[in-house]
C-alpha positions in Angstrom: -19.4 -7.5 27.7 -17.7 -10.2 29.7 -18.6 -8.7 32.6 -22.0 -7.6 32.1 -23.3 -10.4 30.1 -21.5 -13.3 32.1 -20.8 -11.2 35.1 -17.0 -13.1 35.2 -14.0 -11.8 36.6 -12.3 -11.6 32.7 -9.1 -9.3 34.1 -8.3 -11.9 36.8 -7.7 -14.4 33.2 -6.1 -12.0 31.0 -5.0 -9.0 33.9 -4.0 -10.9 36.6 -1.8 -10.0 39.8 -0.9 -13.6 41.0 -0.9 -17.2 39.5 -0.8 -20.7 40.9 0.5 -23.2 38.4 -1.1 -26.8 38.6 1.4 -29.3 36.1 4.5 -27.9 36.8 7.5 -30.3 37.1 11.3 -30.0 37.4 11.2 -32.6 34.2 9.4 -29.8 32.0 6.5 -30.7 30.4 3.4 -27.8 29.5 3.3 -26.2 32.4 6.7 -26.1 33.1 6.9 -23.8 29.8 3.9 -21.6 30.7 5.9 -21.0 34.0 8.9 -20.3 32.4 7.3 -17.9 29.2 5.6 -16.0 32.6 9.2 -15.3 34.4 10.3 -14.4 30.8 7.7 -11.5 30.6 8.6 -9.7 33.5 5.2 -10.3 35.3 5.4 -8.5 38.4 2.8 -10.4 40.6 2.9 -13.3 42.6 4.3 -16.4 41.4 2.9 -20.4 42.9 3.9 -23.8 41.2 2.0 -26.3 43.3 4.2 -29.8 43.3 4.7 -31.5 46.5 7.5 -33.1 45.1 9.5 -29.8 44.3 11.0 -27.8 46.7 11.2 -25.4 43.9 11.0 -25.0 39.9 12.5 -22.4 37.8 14.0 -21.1 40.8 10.5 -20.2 42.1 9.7 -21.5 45.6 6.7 -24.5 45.1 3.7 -25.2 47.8 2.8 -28.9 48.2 -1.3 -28.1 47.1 -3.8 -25.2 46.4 -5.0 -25.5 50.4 -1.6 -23.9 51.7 -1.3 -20.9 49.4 0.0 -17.9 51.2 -2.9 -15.9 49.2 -5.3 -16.6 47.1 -4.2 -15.6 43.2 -5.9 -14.4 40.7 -5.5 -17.5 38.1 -4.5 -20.7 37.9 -2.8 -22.5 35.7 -3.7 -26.2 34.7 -2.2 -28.5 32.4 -2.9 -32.3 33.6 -4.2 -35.1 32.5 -8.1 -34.6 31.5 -9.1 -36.5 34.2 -7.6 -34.9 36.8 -8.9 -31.7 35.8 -12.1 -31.5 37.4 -11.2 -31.9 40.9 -9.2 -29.2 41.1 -10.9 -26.2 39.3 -13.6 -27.6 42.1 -10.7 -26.9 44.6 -9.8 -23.8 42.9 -13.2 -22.5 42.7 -14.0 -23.4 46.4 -10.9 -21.2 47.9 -11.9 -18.3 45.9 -9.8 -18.9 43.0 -11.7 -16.4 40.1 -10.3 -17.4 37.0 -8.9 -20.4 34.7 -6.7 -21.2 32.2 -7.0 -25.0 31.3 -4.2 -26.5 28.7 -5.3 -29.8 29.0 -6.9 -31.7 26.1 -9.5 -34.1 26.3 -12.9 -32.3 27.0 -14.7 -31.9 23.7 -11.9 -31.9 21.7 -11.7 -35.7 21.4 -15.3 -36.4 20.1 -16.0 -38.7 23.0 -19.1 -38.4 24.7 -16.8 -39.1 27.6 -15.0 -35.6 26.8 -18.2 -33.8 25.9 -19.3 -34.6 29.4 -16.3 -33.8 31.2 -16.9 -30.6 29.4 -20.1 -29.8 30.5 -19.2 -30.4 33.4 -16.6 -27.5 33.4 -19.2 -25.6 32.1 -21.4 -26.6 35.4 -18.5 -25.9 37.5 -17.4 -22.3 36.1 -21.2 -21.4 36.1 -21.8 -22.1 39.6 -18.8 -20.3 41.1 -19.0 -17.8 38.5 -15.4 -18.4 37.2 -13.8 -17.3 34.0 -12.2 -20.2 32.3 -10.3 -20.3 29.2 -9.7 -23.3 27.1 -9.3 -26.1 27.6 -7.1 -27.4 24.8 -5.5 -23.6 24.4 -2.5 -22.8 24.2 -2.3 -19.9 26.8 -2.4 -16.2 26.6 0.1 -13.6 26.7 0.3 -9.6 27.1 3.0 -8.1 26.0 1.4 -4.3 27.1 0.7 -5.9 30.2 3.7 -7.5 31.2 2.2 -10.6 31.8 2.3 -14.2 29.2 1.1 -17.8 30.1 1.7 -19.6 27.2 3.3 -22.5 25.1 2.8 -20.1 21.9 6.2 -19.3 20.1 6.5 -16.2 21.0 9.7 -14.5 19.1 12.1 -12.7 21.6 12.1 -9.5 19.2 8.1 -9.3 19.0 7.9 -5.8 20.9 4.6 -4.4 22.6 2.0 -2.3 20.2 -1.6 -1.9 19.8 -2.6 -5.2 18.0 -4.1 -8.1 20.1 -5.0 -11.0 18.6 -7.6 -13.6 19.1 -7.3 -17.1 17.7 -9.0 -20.6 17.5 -6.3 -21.8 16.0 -2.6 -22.0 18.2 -0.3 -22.9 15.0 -2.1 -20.0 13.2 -1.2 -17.5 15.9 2.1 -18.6 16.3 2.5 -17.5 12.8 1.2 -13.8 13.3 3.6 -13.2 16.0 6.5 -14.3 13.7 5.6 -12.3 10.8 4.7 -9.1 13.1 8.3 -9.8 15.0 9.7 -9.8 11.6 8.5 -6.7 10.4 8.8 -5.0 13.9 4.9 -4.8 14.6 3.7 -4.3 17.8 1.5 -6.4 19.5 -0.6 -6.7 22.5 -2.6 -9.6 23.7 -2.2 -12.6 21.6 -5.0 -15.2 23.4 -5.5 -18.9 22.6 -9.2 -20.1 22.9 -9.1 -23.3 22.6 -12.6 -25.3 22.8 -14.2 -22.2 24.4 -16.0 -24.1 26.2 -17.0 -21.0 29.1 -15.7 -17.8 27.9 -15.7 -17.6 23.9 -15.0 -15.7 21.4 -17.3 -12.9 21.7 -16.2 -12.5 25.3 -12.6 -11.9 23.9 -13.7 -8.7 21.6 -16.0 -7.6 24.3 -12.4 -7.3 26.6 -10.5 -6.2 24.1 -13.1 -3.0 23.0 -12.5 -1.6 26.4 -8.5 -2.1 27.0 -6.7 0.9 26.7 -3.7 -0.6 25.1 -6.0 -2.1 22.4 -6.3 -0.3 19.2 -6.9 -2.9 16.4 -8.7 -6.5 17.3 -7.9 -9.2 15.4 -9.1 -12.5 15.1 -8.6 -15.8 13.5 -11.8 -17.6 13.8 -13.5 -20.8 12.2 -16.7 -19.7 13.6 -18.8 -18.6 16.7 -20.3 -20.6 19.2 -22.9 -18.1 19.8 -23.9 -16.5 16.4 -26.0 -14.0 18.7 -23.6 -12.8 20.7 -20.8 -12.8 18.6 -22.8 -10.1 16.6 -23.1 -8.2 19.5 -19.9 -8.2 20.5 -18.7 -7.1 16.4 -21.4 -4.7 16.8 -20.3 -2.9 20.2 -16.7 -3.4 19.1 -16.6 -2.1 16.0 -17.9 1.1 17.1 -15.1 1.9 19.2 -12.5 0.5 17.2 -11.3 -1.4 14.5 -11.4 -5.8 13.9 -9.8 -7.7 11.2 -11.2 -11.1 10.9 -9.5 -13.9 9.4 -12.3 -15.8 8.6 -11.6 -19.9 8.3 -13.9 -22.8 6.0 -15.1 -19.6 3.4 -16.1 -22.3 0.7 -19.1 -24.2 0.2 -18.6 -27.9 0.8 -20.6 -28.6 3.0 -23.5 -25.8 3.1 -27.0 -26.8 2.5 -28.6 -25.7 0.1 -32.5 -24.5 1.1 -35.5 -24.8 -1.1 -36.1 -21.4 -2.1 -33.9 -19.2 -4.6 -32.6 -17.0 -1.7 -31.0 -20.0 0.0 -28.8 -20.5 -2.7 -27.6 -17.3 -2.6 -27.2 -17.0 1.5 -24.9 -19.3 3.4 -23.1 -19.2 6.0 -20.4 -17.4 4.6 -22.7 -14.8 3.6 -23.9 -14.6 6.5 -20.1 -13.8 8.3 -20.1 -11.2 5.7 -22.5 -9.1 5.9 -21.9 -8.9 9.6 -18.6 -7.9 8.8 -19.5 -5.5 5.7 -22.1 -4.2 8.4 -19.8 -3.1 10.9 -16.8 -2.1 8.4 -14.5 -5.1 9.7 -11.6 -6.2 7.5 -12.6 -9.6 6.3 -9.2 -10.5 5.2 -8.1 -13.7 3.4 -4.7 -14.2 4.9 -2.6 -14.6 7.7 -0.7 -11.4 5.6 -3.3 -9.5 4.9 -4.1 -9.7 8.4 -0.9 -8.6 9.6 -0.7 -6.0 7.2 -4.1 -4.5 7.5 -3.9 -4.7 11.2 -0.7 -2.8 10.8 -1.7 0.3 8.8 -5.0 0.1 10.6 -3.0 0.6 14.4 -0.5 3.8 12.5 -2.7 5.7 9.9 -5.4 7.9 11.2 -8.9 7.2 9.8 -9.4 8.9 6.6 -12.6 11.6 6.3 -13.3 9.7 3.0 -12.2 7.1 0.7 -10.7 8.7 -2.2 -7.0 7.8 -2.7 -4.1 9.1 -4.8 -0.8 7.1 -5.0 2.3 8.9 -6.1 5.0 6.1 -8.5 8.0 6.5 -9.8 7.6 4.5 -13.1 5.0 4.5 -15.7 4.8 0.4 -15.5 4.2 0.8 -11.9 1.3 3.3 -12.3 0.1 0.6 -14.5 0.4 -2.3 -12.4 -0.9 -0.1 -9.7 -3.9 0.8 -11.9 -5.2 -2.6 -12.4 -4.7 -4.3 -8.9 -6.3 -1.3 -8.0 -9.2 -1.7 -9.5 -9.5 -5.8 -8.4 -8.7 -4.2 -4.6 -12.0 -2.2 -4.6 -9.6 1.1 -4.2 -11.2 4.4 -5.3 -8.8 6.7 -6.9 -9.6 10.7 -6.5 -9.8 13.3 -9.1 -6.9 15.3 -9.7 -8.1 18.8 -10.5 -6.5 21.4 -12.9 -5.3 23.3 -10.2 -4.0 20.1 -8.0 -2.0 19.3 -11.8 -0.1 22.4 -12.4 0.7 22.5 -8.4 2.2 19.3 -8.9 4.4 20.0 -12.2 5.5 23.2 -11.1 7.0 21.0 -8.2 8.5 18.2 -10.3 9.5 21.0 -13.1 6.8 19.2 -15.5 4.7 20.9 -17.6 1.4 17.9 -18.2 -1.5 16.8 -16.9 -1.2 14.3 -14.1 -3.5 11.6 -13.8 -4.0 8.9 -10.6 -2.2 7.1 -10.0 0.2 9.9 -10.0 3.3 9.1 -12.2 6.0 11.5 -11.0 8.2 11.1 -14.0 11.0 9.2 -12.1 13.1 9.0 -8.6 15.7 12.0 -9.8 12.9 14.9 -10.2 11.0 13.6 -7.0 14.3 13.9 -4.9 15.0 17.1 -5.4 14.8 19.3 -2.8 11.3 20.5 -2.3 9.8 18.1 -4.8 7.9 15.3 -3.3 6.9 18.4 -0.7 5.3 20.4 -3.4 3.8 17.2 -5.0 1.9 16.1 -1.5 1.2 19.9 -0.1 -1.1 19.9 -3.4 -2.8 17.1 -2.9 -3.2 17.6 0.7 -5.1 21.1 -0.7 -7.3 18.8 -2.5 -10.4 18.5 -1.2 -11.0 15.2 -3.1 -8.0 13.3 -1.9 -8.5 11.8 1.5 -5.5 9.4 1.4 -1.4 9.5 0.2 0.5 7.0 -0.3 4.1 6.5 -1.9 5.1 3.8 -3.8 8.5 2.7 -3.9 10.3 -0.5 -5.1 12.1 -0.4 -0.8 14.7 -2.7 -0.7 15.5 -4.7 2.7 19.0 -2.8 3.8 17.6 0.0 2.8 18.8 3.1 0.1 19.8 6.7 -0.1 17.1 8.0 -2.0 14.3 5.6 -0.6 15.7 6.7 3.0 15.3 10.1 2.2 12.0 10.3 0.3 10.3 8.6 3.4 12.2 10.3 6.0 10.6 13.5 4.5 6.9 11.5 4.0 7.3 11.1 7.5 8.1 14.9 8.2 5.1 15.8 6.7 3.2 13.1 8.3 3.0 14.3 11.7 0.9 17.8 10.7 -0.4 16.9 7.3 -4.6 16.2 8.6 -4.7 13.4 6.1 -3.2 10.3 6.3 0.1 9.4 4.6 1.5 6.1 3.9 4.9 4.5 1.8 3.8 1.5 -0.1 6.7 -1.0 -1.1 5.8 -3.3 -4.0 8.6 -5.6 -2.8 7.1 -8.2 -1.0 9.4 -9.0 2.1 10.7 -5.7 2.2 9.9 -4.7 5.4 12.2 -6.2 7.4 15.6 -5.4 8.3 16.8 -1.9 7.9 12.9 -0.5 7.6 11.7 -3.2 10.8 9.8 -1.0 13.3 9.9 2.1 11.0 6.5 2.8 11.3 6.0 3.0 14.6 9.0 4.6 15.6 8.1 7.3 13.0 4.3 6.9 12.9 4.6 6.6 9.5 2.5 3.6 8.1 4.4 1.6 5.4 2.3 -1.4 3.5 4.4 -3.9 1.8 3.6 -6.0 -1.5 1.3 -4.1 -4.1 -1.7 -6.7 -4.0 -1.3 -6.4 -0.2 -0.8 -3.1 0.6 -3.9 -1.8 -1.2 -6.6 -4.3 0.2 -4.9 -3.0 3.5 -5.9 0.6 2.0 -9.1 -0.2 1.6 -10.2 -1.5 4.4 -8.4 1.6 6.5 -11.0 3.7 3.8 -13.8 0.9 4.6 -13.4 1.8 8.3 -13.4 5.4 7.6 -16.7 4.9 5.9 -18.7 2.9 8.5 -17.4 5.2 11.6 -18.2 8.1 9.7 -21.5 6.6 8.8 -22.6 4.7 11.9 -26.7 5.7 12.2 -28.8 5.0 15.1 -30.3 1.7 15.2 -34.0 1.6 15.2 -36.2 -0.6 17.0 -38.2 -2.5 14.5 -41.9 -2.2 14.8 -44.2 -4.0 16.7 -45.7 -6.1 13.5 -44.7 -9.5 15.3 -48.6 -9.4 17.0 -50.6 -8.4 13.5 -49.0 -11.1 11.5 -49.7 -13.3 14.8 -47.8 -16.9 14.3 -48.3 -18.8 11.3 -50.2 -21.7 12.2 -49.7 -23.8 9.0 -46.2 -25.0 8.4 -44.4 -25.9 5.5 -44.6 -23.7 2.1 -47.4 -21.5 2.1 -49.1 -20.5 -1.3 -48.5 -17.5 -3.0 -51.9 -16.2 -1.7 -51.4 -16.8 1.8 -47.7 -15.7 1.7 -48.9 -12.2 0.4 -52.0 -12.2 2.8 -48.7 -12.6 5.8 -46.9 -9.5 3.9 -50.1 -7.3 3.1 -50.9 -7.4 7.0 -47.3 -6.5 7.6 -47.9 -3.3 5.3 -45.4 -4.7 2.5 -46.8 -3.2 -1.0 -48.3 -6.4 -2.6 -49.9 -6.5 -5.7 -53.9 -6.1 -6.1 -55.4 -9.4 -6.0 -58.2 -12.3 -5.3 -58.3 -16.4 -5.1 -61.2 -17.7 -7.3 -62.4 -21.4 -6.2 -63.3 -21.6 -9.9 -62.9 -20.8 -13.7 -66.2 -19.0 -13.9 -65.0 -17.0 -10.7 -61.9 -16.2 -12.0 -63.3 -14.4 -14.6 -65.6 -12.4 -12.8 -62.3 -12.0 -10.6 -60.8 -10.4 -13.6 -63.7 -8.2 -14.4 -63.8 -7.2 -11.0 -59.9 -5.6 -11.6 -60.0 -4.5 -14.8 -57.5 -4.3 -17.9 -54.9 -7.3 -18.0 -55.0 -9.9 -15.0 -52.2 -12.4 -14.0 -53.4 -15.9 -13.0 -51.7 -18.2 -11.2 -52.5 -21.6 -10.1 -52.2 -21.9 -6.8 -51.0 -24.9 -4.3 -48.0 -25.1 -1.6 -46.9 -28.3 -3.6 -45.8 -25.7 -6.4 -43.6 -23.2 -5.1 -41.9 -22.6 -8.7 -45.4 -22.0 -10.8 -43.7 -20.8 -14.1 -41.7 -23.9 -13.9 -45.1 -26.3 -14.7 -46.4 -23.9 -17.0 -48.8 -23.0 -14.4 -49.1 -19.0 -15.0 -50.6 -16.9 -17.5 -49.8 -13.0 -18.0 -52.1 -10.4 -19.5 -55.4 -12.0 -19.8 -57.8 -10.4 -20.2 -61.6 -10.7 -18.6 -63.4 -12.1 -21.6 -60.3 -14.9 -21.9 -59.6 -15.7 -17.8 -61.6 -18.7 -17.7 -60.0 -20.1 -20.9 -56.7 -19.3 -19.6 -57.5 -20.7 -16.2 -58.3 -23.9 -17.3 -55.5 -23.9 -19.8 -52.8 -23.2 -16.9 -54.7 -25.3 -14.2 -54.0 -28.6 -16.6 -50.5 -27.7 -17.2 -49.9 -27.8 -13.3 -51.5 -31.1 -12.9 -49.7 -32.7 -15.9 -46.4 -32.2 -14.2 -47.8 -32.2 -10.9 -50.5 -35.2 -10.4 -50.2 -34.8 -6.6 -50.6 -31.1 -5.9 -53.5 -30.5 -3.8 -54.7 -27.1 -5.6 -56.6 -24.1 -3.9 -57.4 -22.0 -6.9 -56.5 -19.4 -9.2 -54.8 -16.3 -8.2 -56.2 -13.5 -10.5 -53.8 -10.5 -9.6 -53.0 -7.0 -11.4 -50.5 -6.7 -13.7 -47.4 -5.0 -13.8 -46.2 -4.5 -16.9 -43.4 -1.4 -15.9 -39.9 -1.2 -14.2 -37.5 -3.5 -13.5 -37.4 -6.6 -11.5 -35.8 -7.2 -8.4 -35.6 -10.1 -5.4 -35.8 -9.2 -1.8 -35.6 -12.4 0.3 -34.8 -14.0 3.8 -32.9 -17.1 4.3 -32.9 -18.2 8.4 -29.6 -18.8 9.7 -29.0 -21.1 12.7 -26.5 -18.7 14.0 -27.1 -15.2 13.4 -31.4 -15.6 12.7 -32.7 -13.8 9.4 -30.7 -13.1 7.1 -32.2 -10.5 4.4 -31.1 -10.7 0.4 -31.7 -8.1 -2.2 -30.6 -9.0 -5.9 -31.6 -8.7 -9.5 -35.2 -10.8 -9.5 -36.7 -13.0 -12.3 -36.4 -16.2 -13.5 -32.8 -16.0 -14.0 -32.1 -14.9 -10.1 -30.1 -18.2 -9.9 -28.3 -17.8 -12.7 -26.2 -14.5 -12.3 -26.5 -14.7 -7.8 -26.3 -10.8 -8.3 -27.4 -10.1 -4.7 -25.9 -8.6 -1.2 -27.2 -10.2 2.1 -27.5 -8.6 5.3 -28.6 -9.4 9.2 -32.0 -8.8 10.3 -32.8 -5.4 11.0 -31.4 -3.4 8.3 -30.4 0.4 9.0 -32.0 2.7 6.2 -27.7 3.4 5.3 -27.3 -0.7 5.3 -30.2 -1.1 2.8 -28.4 1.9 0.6 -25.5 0.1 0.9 -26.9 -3.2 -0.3 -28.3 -1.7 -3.4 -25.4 -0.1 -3.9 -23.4 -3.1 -4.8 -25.8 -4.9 -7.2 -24.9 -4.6 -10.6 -28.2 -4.0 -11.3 -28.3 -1.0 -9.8 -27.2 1.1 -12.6 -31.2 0.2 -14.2 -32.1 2.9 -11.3 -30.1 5.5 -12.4 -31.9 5.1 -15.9 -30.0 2.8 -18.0 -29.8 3.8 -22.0 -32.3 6.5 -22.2 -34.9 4.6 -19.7 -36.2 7.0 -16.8 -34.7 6.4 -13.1 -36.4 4.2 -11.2 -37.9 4.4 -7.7 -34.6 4.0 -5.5 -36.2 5.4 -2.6 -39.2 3.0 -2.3 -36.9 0.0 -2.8 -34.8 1.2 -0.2 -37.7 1.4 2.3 -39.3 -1.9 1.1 -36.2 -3.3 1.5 -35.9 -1.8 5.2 -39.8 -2.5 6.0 -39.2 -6.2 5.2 -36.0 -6.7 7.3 -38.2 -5.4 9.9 -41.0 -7.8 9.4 -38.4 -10.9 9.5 -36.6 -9.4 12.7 -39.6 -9.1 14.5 -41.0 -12.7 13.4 -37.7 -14.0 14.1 -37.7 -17.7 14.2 -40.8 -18.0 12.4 -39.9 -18.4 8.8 -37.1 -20.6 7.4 -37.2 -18.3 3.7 -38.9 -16.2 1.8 -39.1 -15.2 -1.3 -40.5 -11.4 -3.2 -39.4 -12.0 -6.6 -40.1 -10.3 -8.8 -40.3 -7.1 -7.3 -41.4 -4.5 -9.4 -39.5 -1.3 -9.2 -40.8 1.1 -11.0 -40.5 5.1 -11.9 -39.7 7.5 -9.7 -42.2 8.4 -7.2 -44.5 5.2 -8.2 -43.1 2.8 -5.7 -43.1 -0.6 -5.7 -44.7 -3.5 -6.4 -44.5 -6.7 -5.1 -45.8 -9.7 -7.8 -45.0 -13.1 -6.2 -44.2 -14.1 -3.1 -42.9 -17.4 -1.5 -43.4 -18.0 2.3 -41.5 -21.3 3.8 -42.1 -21.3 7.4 -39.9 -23.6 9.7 -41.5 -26.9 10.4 -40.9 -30.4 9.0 -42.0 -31.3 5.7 -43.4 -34.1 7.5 -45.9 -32.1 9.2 -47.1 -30.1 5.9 -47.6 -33.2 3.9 -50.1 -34.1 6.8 -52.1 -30.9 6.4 -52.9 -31.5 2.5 -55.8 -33.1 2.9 -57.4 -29.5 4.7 -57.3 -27.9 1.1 -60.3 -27.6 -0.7 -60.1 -29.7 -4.3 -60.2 -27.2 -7.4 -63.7 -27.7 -9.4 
C-alpha cells in the first residue's frame, strides 16, 4: 500500500479537508478551472487561491502566498509554468503542506534532459519531506463519493456517484469513460489522472483504491507500469478484495524484441501483462466499452458460485447469433436437464426439449403471466446454472412488454441466490428511458451482444479466481544448491541439465564423452538405445546442423558420433565443441516445452506449450509469473490445445498430468528463486509420459544474462574435441 510501502499521506491527495490553489487567476487559465470543478462538487473543506493580485476568484477570498495561510491544508494545487514549480512544492513541503497535485507540464514529459532533471528533482523533494505528489502533467482527480474534484477532466453534469473508480494514464481516454458511464447512468467514484507518475504511480492508485469503502470495481487505463514489481503486488493484494478491469494500451508487437531461445518468441511483454491478469482474474478488456460495460455488471451482479450460464431469447436467429459469439466470448453454457426442460415448457405451455441458449418460443408466451417466472425458478433449481441472463432486442424509449419482462427479472432478482442480468443486443440501448436502471433496481443490464457477453465472462472469470484463490507458497531454498552460474552466455546442453538435475528437475540419464571411443563405452555403460548429441554453447539449436543422432545403439555410437560431430562443424567451423552427450532414450509420451523468458519488469516469466521442433510454428503455450501456484500451473495446461493428448487422445492411454503439473511448479520455483540469474531457458522436449511414469526431461537450453561479449571471451576455456 501507499501507506505502508511509501509511508505517504495518500488521503491528504485524493481525501483531502482543505486545498491551497497555486495558478489561479481572475483571467482563467488551469487552475482557475480546477478551482472552479472543486466549488462545483460541493467540497465541504477549506478553500485557498493564492494570488496577490486577487482580492478574490470565484468568489472565494485569495491570500497573497503560501506563508500567510490561516491553516495549513491538506493539498495544493499547482498549475504554473515548469519552472516555477520547484520552488514552491519546497515552500509547500517546508510549512507542512502533505500532499501534491502538479498540472504543470514540462518535467519528463518533454524529453529534455532539462525536464528529466527537474523531475528528479521532484522526486528528491517529495522523498525528503515524504510528500505524496501526483502528476505532473495530470489532469487532476475527482471523487464523486467523496464530494471532492480537482480537475480539468470533462466531467458530464449527469455522471452520478457509484462504485467504479477509475485510474488512467491517459486524460483524453478518461474523459471518455465518464461520458459513456454519464450516458448510460453508471455510477462512478474516483476518476484520477496520473500523469508522468513521477512519485506516486500506478500501483499506489490500486493499493488506495483496494481499501476505500466506496470502491467496488477498479479500473484502469494503463500503457504500462513504472514498477513491474510493484504493480504486481498491488494486482495481487487488490484483486483479492475486489475486482480490476484493465484497459491495457500498446498490445501489439512492434517493437518487442525477440530473445534467442524459442520461449522468447512466445513471451513478450504483452504476455507478460496477461498472465498477471489471467493470474489474478482481472478483466483484460480491449475497449474503452468493454470497460465500461464490464465494470458495470461487475459493480451490480453478485459473483457467480460457478461459470456455467444459460441465456433465455426470444427468437430462434438470436439463440443463433447468441450461440456463436458465445463461443468466440469464451462463455460456458450449462446443461439443461430433463427435469429443468419440462419445468420450463410447462411454464411457456410448450411441450420440447429446450436447449441453451434457451429459445422461449417468442415474446407473447414469455409475457404471460407467470411465464418468464416459471422459466427462471427452474433454472434457478438447477444446480448446473450459476448465471441468467435475458436477452431482449431493448429499445432506447423503452416498450410495454420489454418494461415488464424486466421489471419482473428484477423482482426476482433481489431473492433469487444467483445472479440475474437483461442483455440488450441493441448497441446504444441503454440510454434514455433504461439510463440508471440498474442501479436503481440492482438489476445488471449489458448492452450489445459481442459486449455483453465478454462482460459475462469476465463476472464468471472473477467468480472463478475468488473462489479458487490458494495460498501462496514460498518457493524453496534451491537458490544456494544451484549457487550462481559463473559462466555467462549459452550454456551447453550438459551443463544446463547439470543446473536443473541439482535443482531436482527430472532430467534424463546421461554422460559427456571427451571422445568417440568414450562415447561408446558411454553407451554400453546405459544400455539399449542412446541419444548423442554434439555438444558446444555456439549450437544452441543441435537438430538444426544435423548434429544429433537418436537410437544408437552401443556397437554403432562411435560411428554415429563421428558422423554427427562432422555435420556440426560443416555448418559450424567456429564452434568450440566439448563432446558428445550420450543420454537415454525416450521413445514414449508426448512432447511438451516448459520455458522461462526474463522480463525487465515483472522478472521470470514461466511458458508451458506443445514442445518439438515445431514449438515455433503453432506458439501453443500459456505464460505465467514466477512462482506458479499448483491451481495456476493446472490452469496453464488447461488452455493448451494440446492438452486433450493427456486425456488419451484416439485410443492412446492418458498421460501423466500430474507430474507435468508438478514439473511445471518445481521449475517456476527454481527460476523465482534464481531470479535475475537467467535471461531464458529452454526444456523442450519434455517428455510426458503414462500415467504414474512421470516425466522426462530430454534437452535443455540454459541462457544466463550476460553480454555475448563476455561469452565469446570464455571459448577459448573449452577443451577441443579429439
Amino acid at each position: 500500500m501507499i501507506g505502508q510501502s511509501h509511508s505517504l499521506p495518500t488521503s491528504s491527495l485524493l481525501a483531502p479537508r482543505s486545498v491551497a490553489f497555486v495558478g489561479v487567476s481572475a483571467k482563467g487559465g488551469a487552475g482557475t478551472k480546477m478551482l472552479n470543478s472543486l466549488l462545483r462538487s460541493g467540497f465541504g473543506g477549506k478553500i485557498w487561491p493564492v494570488n496577490a493580485n486577487a482580492a478574490e476568484i470565484a468568489g472565494v477570498p485569495c491570500v497573497p502566498n503560501l506563508d500567510v495561510l490561516p491553516a495549513t491544508p491538506d493539498c495544493i494545487v499547482i498549475s504554473i509554468p515548469a519552472e516555477g514549480v520547484l520552488p514552491v512544492v519546497e515552500e509547500a513541503a517546508s510549512i507542512g503542506i502533505r500532499a501534491a497535485l502538479i498540472v504543470s507540464e514540462g518535467f519528463a514529459d518533454d524529453g529534455t534532459a532539462e525536464g528529466k532533471a527537474r523531475q528528479e528533482r521532484l522526486v528528491a523533494i517529495a522523498k525528503a519531506s515524504g510528500m505524496a505528489v501526483a502528476g505532473p502533467n495530470c489532469m487532476g482527480i475527482a471523487s464523486l463519493g467523496h464530494g471532492f474534484a480537482t480537475t480539468m477532466a470533462d466531467i458530464p453534469e449527469k455522471l452520478g456517484a457509484g462504485g467504479i473508480s477509475l485510474v488512467s494514464q491517459s486524460g483524453g481516454l478518461l474523459n471518455a469513460v465518464a461520458e459513456l458511464s454519464a450516458n448510460r447512468g453508471i455510477g462512478m467514484n474516483y476518476l484520477i489522472s496520473i500523469g508522468n507518475q513521477a512519485v506516486l504511480d500506478l500501483a499506489d492508485y490500486i493499493d488506495f483504491l483496494a481499501d476505500d469503502p466506496k470502491t467496488s470495481v477498479i479500473a484502469c487505463i494503463m500503457e504500462g507500469a513504472k514498477d513491474g514489481r510493484r504493480f504486481r503486488a498491488a494486482v495481487d493484494r487488490a484483486s483479492r478484495i475486489k475486482p480490476l478491469v484493465i484497459l491495457k494500451l500498446g498490445k501489439s508487437a512492434a517493437g518487442q524484441a525477440a530473445t534467442f531461445a524459442h520461449t522468447g518468441t512466445l513471451a513478450g511483454k504483452h504476455e507478460a501483462y496477461e498472465a498477471l491478469f489471467c493470474a489474478n482474474g482481472v478483466a483484460s478488456v480491449m475497449s474503452l466499452d468493454e470497460l465500461v460495460e464490464t465494470a458495470a455488471l461487475l459493480a451490480t451482479a453478485p459473483l457467480p458460485k460457478g461459470d456455467r450460464v444459460c441465456l433465455l431469447t426470444v427468437s430462434g436467429g438470436a439463440t443463433s447469433l447468441i450461440s456463436d459469439l458465445a463461443e468466440r466470448a469464451g462463455v460456458n453454457f450449462g446443461r439443461i436437464d430433463d427435469e429443468t426442460s419440462r419445468r420450463v415448457g410447462e411454464a411457456l405451455g410448450v411441450s420440447r426439449h429446450f436447449g441453451n441458449p434457451l429459445d422461449t418460443v417468442g415474446m407473447p408466451r414469455l409475457c404471460r403471466d407467470g411465464a418468464i417466472e416459471g422459466v427462471v425458478g427452474a433454472l434457478l433449481d438447477n444446480a448446473e446454472i450459476d448465471v441468467i441472463g435475458l436477452v431482449l432486442g431493448m429499445r432506447m424509449e423503452g416498450a410495454e412488454n420489454h418494461d415488464k419482462l424486466v421489471g419482473r427479472m428484477a423482482d426476482m432478482a433481489r431473492t433469487a441466490g444467483k445472479p440475474l442480468l437483461v442483455l440488450s443486443f441493441i448497441s446504444n440501448s441503454l440510454t434514455g428511458h433504461w439510463r440508471g436502471y440498474a442501479s436503481a433496481q440492482g438489476l445488471p443490464l449489458v448492452e450489445d451482444v459481442e459486449l455483453g457477453l465478454r462482460a459475462i465472462r469476465h463476472l464468471t472469470d472473477y467468480a472463478t479466481f475468488r473462489s479458487s484463490v490458494p495460498i501462496t507458497e514460498s518457493p524453496p531454498k534451491i537458490a544456494s544448491t544451484v549457487g550462481k552460474t559463473s559462466t555467462r552466455g549459452v550454456l551447453s546442453e550438459a551443463d544446463s541439465k547439470e543446473i536443473l538435475g541439482k535443482a531436482g528437475l527430472p532430467v534424463t540419464r546421461e554422460y559427456l564423452a571427451a571422445t568417440i571411443a568414450e562415447a561408446k563405452m558411454l553407451a554400453e555403460k546405459i544400455g539399449g538405445p542412446v541419444a548423442l548429441k554434439v555438444q558446444s554453447r555456439d549450437i544452441p539449436h543441435k537438430s538444426d546442423v544435423g548434429g544429433v543422432h537418436l537410437g544408437a545403439t552401443a556397437e554403432d555410437a562411435e560411428i554415429m558420433s563421428a558422423k554427427i560431430l562432422k555435420s556440426a562443424r560443416t555448418a559450424c567451423p567456429d564452434a568450440a565443441i566439448d563432446g558428445i552427450l550420450v543420454q537415454e532414450m525416450v521413445d514414449e509420451g508426448a512432447e511438451f516445452i516448459i520455458g522461462m523468458t526474463y522480463d525487465e519488469q515483472f522478472g521470470p516469466l514461466v511458458v508451458v506449450g506443445g514442445g518439438g521442433v515445431m514449438v515455433e510454428v503453432f506458439k501453443d503455450a500459456s505464460v505465467g509469473l514466477a512462482p506458479l501456484t499448483r491451481h495456476q500451473a493446472m490452469e496453464m495446461v488447461a488452455r493448451l490445445k494440446v492438452a486433450v493428448q493427456l486425456d488419451g487422445f484416439r485410443g492412446a492411454p492418458p498421460l501423466d498430468r500430474d507430474a507435468l503439473i508438478d514439473c511445471l511448479v518445481a521449475f517456476s520455483n527454481f527460476v523465482a528463486a534464481t531470479d535475475g540469474q537467467f535471461e531464458a531457458i529452454d526444456l523442450n522436449p519434455v517428455f510426458v509420459r503414462s500415467r504414474g511414469k512421470g516425466v522426462k526431461i530430454a534437452d535443455a537450453l540454459i541462457i544466463t544474462r550476460g553480454p555475448w561479449e563476455e561469452y565469446n571471451e570464455q571459448t577459448e576455456s573449452h577443451y577441443a574435441f579429439s
